[in-house]
C-alpha positions as CSV (number, residue, x, y, z in Angstrom):
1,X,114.2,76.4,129.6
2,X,111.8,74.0,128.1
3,X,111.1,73.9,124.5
4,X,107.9,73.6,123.6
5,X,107.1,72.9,119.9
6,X,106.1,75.8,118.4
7,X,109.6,77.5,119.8
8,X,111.4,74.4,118.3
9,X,110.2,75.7,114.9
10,X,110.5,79.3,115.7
11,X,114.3,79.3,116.5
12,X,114.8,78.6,112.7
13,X,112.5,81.2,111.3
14,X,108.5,80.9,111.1
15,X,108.0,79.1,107.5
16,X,108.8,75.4,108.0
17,X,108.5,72.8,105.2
18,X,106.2,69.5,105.1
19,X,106.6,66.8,102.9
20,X,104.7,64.1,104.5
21,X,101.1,64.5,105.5
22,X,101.4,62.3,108.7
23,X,104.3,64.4,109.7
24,X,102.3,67.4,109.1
25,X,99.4,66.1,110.9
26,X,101.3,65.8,113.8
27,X,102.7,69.1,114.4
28,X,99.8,70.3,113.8
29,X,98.1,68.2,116.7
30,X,101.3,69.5,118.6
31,X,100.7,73.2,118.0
32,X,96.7,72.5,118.8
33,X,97.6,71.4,121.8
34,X,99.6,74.3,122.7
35,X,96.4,76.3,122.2
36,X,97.4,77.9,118.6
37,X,94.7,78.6,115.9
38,X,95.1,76.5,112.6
39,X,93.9,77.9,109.4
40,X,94.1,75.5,106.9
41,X,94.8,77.2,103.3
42,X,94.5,75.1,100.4
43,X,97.1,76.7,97.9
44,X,96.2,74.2,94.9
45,X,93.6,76.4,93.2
46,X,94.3,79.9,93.1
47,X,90.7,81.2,93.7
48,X,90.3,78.5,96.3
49,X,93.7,79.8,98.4
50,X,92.7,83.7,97.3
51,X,89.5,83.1,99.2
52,X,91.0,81.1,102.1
53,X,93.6,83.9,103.0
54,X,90.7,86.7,102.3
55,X,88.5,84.9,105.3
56,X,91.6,84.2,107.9
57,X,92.9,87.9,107.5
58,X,89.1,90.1,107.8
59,X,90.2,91.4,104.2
60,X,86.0,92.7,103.6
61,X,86.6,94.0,107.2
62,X,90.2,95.7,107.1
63,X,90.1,97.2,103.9
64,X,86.3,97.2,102.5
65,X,86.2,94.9,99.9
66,X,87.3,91.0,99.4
67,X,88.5,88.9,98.8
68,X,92.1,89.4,98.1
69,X,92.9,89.8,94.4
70,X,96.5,88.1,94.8
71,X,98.4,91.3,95.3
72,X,101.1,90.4,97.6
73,X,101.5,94.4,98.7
74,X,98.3,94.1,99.8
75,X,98.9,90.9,101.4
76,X,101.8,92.3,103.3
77,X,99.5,95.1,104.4
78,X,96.8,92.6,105.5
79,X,99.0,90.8,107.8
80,X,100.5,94.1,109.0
81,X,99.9,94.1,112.5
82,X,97.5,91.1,113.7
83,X,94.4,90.6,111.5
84,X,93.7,87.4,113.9
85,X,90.8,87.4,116.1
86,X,90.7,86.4,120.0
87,X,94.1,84.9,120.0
88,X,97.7,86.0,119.7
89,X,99.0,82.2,118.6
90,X,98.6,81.4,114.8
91,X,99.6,79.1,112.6
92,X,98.8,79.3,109.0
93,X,99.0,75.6,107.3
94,X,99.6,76.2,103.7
95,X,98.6,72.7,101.6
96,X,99.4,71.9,98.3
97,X,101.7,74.5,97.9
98,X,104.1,73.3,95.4
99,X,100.7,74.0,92.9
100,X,101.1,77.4,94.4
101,X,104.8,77.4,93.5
102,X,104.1,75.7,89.8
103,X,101.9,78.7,88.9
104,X,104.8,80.8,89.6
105,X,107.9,80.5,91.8
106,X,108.5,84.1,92.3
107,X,105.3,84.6,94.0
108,X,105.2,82.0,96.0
109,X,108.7,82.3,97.4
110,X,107.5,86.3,98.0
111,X,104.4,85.1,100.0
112,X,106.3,82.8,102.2
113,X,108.7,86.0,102.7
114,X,105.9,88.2,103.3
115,X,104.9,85.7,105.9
116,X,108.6,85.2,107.4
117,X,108.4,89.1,107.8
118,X,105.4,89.3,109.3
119,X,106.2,86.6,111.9
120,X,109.2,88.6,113.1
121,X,107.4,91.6,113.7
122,X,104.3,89.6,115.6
123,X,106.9,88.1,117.8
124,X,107.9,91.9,118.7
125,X,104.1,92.8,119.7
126,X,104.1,89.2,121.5
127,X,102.3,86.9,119.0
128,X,103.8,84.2,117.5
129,X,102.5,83.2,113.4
130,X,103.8,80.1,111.8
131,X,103.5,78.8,108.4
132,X,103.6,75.0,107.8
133,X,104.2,74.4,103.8
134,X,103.0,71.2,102.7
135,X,104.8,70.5,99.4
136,X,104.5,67.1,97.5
137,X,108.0,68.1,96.1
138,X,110.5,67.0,98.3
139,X,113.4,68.4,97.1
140,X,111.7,71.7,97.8
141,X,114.1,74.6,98.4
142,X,113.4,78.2,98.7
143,X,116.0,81.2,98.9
144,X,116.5,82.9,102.5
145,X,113.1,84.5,103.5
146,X,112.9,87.3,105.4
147,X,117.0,86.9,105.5
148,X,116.3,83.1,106.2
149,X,116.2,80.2,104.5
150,X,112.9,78.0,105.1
151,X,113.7,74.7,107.3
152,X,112.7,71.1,107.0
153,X,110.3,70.6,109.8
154,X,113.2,68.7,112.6
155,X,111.7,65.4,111.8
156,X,112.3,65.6,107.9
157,X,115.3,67.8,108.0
158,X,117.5,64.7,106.4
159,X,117.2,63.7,103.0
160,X,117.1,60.5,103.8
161,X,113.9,61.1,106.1
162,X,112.7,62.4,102.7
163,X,113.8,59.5,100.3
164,X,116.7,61.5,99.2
């Protein structure tokens, strides 16, 4: 069996960690050209990333109103499912997200979770979601998500690759 990229990252879990831009940029290209959607999310103003999440998952059209108020029980519910249009490979590119994670570091860690979660259960309805974290923290660490811990992307996993 071949292993494409996206499966490289999915065989450790869906949330993968990015430290360097160029390195981001390029599994992004990767994932592109394996025909995956990319919604960037900018996660360094709240409003900005509130927003963001509210137009990738339909919030006004699965639930009425928008945009998301930062409930994650209601963020769980809106990726319940898939709230994707037209097709059923996703990757959601989080940027900035150790602004997310300075605001408070039990919410962040539970939205990466909620996203972990989620993944598994698209991969049982035969979609595949994948969350590419791009922290300027490289030391970044998160507890297991969704009974996993979050990964280095493979060409950062060494601390030296990180300046460590």
């Amino acid at each position: 069996m071949t292993w494409t990229v996206d499966l490289r990252l999915l065989q450790d879990g869906a949330v993968h960690l990015f430290w360097q831009r160029a390195v981001l940029d390029k599994w992004c290209a990767d994932l592109d050209a394996l025909g995956y959607d990319l919604h960037l999310i900018d996660c360094t103003d709240p409003g900005t990333m509130r927003t963001r999440f509210s137009d990738v998952l339909h919030w006004e059209e699965q639930f009425g109103y928008g945009p998301w108020t930062g409930n994650l029980d209601a963020l769980n519910d809106g990726m319940r499912g898939w709230p994707f249009e037209g097709n059923d490979k996703v990757a959601l590119v989080l940027l900035g997200f150790d602004r997310h994670v300075s605001r408070g570091e039990r919410e962040a860690i539970a939205l990466l979770d909620i996203i972990e979660t989620q993944s598994r259960n698209c991969l049982l309805q035969g979609a595949r979601l994948l969350a590419l974290v791009q922290t300027e923290d490289r030391s970044f660490f998160t507890p297991d998500l969704g009974g996993r811990a979050a990964m280095w992307n493979p060409d950062e996993w060494s601390n030296a690759s990180r300046g460590l």
